[in-house]
Backbone bond lengths (Angstrom), bond angles and torsions (degrees), N, CA, C in turn:
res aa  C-N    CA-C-N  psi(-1)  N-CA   C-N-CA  omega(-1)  CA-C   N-CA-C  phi
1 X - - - 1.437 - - 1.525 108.23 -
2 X 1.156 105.24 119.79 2.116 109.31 173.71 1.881 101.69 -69.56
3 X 1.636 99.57 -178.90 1.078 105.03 -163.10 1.369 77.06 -136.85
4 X 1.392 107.62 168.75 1.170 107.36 162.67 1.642 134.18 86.03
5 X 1.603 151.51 144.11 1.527 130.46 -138.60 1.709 99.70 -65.30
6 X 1.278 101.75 165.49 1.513 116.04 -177.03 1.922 91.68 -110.17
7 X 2.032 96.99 112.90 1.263 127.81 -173.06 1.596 97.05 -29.11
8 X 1.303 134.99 -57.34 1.455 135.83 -177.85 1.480 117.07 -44.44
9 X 1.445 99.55 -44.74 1.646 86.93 176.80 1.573 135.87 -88.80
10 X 1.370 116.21 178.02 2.073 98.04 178.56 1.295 115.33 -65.10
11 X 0.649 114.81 170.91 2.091 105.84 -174.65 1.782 86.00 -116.14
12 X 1.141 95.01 130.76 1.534 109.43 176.32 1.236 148.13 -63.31
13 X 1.180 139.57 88.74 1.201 125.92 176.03 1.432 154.12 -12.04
14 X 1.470 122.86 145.74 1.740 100.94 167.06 1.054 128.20 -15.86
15 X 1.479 113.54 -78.23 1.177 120.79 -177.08 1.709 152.35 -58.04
16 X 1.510 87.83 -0.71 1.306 130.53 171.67 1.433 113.84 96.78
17 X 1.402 110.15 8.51 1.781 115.30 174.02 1.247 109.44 -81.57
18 X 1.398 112.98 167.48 1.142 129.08 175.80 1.870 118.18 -84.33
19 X 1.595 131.80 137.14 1.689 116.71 -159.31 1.154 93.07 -86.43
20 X 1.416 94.16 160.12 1.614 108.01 -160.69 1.484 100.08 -75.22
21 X 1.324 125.22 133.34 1.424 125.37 158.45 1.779 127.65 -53.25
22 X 1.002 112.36 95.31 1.861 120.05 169.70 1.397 124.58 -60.37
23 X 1.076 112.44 -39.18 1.394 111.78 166.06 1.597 119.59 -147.31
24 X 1.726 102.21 170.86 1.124 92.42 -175.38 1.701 122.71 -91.44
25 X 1.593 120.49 168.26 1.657 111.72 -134.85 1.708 79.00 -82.68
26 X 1.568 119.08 132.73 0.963 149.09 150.48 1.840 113.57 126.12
27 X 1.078 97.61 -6.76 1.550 115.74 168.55 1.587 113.73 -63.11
28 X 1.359 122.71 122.76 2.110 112.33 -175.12 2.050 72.28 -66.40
29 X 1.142 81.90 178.60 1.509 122.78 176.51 1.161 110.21 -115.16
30 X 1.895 121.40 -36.75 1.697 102.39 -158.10 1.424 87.36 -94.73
31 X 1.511 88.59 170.81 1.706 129.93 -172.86 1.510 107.16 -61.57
32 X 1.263 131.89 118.93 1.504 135.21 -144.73 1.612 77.07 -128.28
33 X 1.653 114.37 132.71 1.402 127.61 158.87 1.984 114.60 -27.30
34 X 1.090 106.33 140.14 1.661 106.20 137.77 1.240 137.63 -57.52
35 X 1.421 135.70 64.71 1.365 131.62 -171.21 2.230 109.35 -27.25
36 X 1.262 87.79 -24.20 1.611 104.12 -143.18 1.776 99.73 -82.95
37 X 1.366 91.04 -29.78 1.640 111.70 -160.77 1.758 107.66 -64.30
38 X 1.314 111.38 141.69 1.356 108.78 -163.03 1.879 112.22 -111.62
39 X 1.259 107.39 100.68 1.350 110.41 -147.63 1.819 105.22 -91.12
40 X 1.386 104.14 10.55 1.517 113.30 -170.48 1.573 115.91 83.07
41 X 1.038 109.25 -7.48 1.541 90.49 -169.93 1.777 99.47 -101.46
42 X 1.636 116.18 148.60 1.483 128.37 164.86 1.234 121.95 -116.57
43 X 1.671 117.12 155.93 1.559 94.54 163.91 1.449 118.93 -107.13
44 X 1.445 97.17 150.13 1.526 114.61 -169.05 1.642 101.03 -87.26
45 X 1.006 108.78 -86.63 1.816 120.50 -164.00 1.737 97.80 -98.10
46 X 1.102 103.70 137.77 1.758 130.70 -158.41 1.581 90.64 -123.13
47 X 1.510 127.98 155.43 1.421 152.14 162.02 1.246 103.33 -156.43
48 X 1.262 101.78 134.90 1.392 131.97 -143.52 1.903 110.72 -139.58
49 X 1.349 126.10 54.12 1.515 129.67 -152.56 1.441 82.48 -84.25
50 X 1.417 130.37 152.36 1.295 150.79 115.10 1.137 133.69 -105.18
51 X 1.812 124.08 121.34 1.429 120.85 -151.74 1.665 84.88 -155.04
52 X 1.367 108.91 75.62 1.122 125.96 -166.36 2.204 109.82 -69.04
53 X 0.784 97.36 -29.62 1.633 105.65 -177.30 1.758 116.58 139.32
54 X 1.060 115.62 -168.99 1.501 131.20 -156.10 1.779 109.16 -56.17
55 X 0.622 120.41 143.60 1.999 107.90 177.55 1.400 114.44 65.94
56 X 0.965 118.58 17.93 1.911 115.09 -156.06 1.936 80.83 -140.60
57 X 1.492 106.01 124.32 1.627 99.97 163.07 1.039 132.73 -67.65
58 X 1.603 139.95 144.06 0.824 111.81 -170.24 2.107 107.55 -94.47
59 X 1.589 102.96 177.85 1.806 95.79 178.05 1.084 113.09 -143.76
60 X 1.069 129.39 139.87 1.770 130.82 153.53 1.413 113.82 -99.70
61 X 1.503 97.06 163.73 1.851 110.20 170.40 1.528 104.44 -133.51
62 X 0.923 108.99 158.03 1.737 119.38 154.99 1.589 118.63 -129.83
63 X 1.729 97.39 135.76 1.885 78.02 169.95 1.547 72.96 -133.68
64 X 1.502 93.00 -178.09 1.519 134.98 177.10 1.068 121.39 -169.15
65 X 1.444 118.41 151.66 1.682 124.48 -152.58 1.920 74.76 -76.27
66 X 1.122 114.12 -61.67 1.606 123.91 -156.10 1.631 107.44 -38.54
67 X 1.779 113.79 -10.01 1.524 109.39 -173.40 1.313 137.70 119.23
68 X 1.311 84.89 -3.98 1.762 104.24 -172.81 1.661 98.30 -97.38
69 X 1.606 115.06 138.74 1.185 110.47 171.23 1.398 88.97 -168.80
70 X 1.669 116.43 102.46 0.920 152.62 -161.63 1.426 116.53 -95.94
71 X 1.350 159.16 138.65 1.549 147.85 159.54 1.764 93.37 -140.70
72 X 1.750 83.42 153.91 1.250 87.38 -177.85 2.004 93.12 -171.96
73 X 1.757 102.73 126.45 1.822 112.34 -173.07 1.312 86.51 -106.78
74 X 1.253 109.38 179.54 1.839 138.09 -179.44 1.876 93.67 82.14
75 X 0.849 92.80 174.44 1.800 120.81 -170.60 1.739 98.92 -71.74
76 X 1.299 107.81 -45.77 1.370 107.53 -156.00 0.919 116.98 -116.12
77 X 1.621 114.26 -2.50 1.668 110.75 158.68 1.204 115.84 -94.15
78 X 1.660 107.15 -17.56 1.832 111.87 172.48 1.272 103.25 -60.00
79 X 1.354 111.56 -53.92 1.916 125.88 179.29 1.642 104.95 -31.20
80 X 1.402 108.03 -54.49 1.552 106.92 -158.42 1.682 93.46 -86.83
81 X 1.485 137.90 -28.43 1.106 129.90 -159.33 1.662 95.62 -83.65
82 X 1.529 112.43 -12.12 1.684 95.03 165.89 1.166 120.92 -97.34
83 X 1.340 112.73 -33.81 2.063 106.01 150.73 1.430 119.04 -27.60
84 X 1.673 107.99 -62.23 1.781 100.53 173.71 1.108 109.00 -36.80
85 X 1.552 127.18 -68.88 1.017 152.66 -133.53 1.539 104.71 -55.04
86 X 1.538 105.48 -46.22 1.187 127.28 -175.54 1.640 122.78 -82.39
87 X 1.422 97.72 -30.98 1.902 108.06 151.20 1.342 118.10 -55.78
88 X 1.228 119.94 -57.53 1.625 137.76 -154.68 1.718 81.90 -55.27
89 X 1.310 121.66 -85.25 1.354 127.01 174.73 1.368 115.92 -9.51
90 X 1.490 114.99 -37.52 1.599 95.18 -174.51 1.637 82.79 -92.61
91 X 1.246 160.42 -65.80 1.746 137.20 -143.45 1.369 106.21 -109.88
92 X 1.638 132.33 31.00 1.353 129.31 139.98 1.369 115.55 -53.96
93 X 1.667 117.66 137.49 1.316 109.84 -169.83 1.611 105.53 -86.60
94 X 1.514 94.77 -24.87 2.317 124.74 177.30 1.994 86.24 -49.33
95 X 1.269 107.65 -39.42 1.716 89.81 -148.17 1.946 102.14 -108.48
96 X 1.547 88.93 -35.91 2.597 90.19 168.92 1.228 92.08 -122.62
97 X 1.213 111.09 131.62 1.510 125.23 175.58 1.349 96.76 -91.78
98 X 1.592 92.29 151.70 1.712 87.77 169.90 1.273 137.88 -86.07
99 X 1.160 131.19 149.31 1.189 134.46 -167.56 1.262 113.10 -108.72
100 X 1.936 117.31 139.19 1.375 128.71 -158.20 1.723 93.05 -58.24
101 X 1.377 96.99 138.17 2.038 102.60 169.90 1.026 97.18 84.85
102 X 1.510 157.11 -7.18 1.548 140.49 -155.10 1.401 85.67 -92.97
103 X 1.320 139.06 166.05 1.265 159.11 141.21 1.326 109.45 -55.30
104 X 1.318 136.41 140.76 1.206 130.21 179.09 1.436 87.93 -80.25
């Protein structure tokens, strides 16, 4: 035999009451983001792979606010157009701003 509240019920308070129920039983309780909430940040440069399956080529894209909007099918130019993709990101001025003293 256990001792002690039975898991189903509220577990009781100081005062010998029972805690108030917050929600109802299957509802989370914790504090769930603002989908809505606008935290400053946008996106700049987009990649866009489609590698749909067997017989089918595969493709990439690139955009960027800065102007670049890149495509590229076959295996190995998609391959290299996400390498760019992944360069561009570091010396877009849209995506690292520059910083006072840096060398352009």
């Amino acid at each position: 035999m256990t001792t002690g509240p039975n898991p189903a019920e509220p577990t009781p308070t100081p005062d010998g009451g029972s805690a108030p129920k917050v929600v109802a039983e299957g509802v989370p309780s914790s504090v769930r983001p603002d989908l809505h909430a606008d935290d400053g940040r946008r996106p700049v440069a987009w990649l866009h792979i489609g590698a749909p399956g067997r017989g089918i080529t595969p493709s990439a894209r690139s955009w960027c606010q800065c102007g670049r909007d890149l495509f590229a099918a076959g295996q190995a130019r998609a391959l290299a157009l996400i390498d760019d993709h992944k360069q561009h990101r570091d010396v877009c001025p849209h995506i690292t701003p520059a910083q006072e003293g840096k060398a352009a």
